[in-house]
ZAMARGU-4260 file (C-alpha; in steps of 0.2 Angstrom, whole numbers, plus 5000, padded with zeros to 4 digits):
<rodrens>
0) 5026/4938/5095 | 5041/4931/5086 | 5054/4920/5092 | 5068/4911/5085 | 5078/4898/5092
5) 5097/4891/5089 | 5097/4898/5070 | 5110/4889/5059 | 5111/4892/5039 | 5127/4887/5028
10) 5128/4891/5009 | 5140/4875/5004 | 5156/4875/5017 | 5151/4895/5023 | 5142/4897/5039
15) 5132/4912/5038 | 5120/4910/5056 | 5128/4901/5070 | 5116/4900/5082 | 5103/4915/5084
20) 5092/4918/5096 | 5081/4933/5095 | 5066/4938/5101 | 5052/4951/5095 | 5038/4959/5102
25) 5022/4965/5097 | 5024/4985/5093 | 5045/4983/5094 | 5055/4993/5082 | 5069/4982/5083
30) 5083/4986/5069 | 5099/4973/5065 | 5113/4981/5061 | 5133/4976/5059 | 5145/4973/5042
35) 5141/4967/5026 | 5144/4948/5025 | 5139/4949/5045 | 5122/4938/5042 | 5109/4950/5044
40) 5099/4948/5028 | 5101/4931/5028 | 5091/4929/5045 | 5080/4944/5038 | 5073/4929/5026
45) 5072/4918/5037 | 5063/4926/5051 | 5051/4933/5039 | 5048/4913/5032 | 5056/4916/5013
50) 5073/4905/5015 | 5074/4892/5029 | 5085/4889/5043 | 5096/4872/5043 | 5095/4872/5062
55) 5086/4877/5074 | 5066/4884/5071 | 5054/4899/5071 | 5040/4899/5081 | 5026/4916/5075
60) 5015/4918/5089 | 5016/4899/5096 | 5017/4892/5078 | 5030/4884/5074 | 5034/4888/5055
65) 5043/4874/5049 | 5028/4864/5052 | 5019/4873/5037 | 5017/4865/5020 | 5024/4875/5006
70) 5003/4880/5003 | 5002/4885/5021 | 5018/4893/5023 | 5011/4905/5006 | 4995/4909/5015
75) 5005/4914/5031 | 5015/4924/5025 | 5001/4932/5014 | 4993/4938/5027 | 5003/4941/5042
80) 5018/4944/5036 | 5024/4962/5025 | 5039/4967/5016 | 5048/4980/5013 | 5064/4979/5001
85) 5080/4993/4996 | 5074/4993/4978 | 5053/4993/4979 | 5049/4980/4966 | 5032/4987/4961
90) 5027/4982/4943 | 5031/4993/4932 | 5014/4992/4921 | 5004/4992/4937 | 4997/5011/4946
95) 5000/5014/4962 | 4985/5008/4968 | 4984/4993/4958 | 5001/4988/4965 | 4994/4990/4984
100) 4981/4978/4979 | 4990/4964/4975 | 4992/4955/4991 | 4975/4958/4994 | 4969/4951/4979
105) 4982/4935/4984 | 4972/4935/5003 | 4954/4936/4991 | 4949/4950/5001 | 4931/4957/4992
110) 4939/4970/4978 | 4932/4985/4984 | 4937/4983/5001 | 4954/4980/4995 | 4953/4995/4984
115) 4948/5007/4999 | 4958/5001/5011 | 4974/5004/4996 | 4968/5021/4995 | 4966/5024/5014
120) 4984/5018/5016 | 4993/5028/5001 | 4981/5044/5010 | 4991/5042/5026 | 5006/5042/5016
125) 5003/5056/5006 | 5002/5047/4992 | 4983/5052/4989 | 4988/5062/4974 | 4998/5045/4965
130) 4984/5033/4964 | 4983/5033/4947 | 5001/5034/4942 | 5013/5020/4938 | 5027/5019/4948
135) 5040/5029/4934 | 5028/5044/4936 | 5032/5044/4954 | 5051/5049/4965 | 5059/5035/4971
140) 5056/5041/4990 | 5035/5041/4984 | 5039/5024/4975 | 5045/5019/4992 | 5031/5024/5001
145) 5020/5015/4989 | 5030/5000/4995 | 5027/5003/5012 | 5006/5005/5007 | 5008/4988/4999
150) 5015/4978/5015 | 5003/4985/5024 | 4987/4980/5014 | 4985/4965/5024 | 4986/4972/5041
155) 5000/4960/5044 | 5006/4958/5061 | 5024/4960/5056 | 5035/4971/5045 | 5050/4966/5040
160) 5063/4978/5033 | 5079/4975/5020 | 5089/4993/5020 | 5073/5001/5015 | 5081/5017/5013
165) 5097/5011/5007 | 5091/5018/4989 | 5086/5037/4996 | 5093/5052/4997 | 5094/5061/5015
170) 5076/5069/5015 | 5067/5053/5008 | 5076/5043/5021 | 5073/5053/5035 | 5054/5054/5030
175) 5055/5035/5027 | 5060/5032/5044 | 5048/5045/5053 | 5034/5035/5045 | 5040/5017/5053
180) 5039/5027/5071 | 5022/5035/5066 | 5015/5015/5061 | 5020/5009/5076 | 5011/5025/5086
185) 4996/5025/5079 | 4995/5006/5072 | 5004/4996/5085 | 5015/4990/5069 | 5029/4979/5074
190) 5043/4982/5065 | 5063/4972/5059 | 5075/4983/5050 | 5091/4977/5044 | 5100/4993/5039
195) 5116/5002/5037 | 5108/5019/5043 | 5115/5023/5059 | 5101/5037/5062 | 5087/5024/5057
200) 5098/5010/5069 | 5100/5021/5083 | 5080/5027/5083 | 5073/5008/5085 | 5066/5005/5100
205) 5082/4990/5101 | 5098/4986/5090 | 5105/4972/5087 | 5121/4971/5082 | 5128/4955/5072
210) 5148/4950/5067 | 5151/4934/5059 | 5136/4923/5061 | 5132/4928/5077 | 5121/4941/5090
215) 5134/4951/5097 | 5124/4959/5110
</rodrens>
């Protein structure tokens, strides 16, 4: 599904990514892992199109991103692409629900389709209770999960993941990662975690390990 190919990226004289190469597959769990400063949110935002590489390219299912205008590259991203962060960024004035919609809204998907499938998807997440409520009504492990509802909303074919438990106790964690597994299952979701959870590392599906710049194994 996603494939990326000699990745370099330098910030001034500090090279971050020295040459990645890295595979996904459709349905893959696939976690990055290694030390802070290693690279690996770097090329997070760069396989998930939000920085760009200053070698090398990324090609999403035979499409080869850096071919996109900045217009085309928004509507991509819109609607294959979801995120999921360490702090959830939902707007504050925004419900539950409402904040689910957004992307959807962006895709101009019909606003009663986008409206039942928010509530379908915050239903599976046990989250059918929070519709109404604005995110500082809500724990941060429900805030999270609202999150997650909100990647989803487009069906994309790709979640990527930035220490999206980093901000949780044990118990929202551990619930957290048992809902990435139970996507995959029952959605065929494909999944990128960068995390510093060894328990969330370890039940990927693969871990990648980075150290200065570079794929280690």
């Amino acid at each position: 599904m996603l494939q990326a190919n000699n990745i370099h990226k330098a910030y001034g004289s500090l090279q971050v990514l020295k040459g990645i190469d890295l595979t996904i597959q459709k349905g893959e769990v696939v976690s990055i892992v290694g030390a802070s400063g290693a690279g690996k949110s770097t090329l997070l935002h760069i396989l998930g199109t939000l920085d760009t590489a200053d070698q090398g390219e990324v090609v999403f299912n035979q499409q080869t991103i850096k071919t996109f205008k900045s217009s085309e590259l928004a509507r991509f991203r819109n609607k294959y692409i979801g995120f999921i962060f360490q702090f959830h960024n939902l707007l504050p004035e925004f419900t539950a629900l409402e904040n689910v919609c957004l992307p959807g809204f962006l895709a101009n998907t019909p606003e009663e389709q986008v409206k039942q499938r928010a509530a379908e998807l915050l239903t599976m997440l046990n989250l059918g209770h929070r519709l109404d409520h604005k995110p500082s009504e809500m724990s941060g492990g429900e805030q999270q999960r609202t999150a997650v509802a909100r990647a989803l909303i487009n069906s994309p074919e790709i979640i990527f993941a930035d220490e999206p438990s980093g901000n949780l106790d044990s118990a929202n964690a551990q619930e957290l990662h048992e809902i990435f597994f139970r996507l995959r299952d029952e959605l065929n979701q494909t999944f990128v975690i960068v995390t510093h959870n060894n328990q969330l590392a370890d039940m990927a599906d693969r871990k990648v390990v980075m150290k200065d710049g570079y794929l280690v194994n």
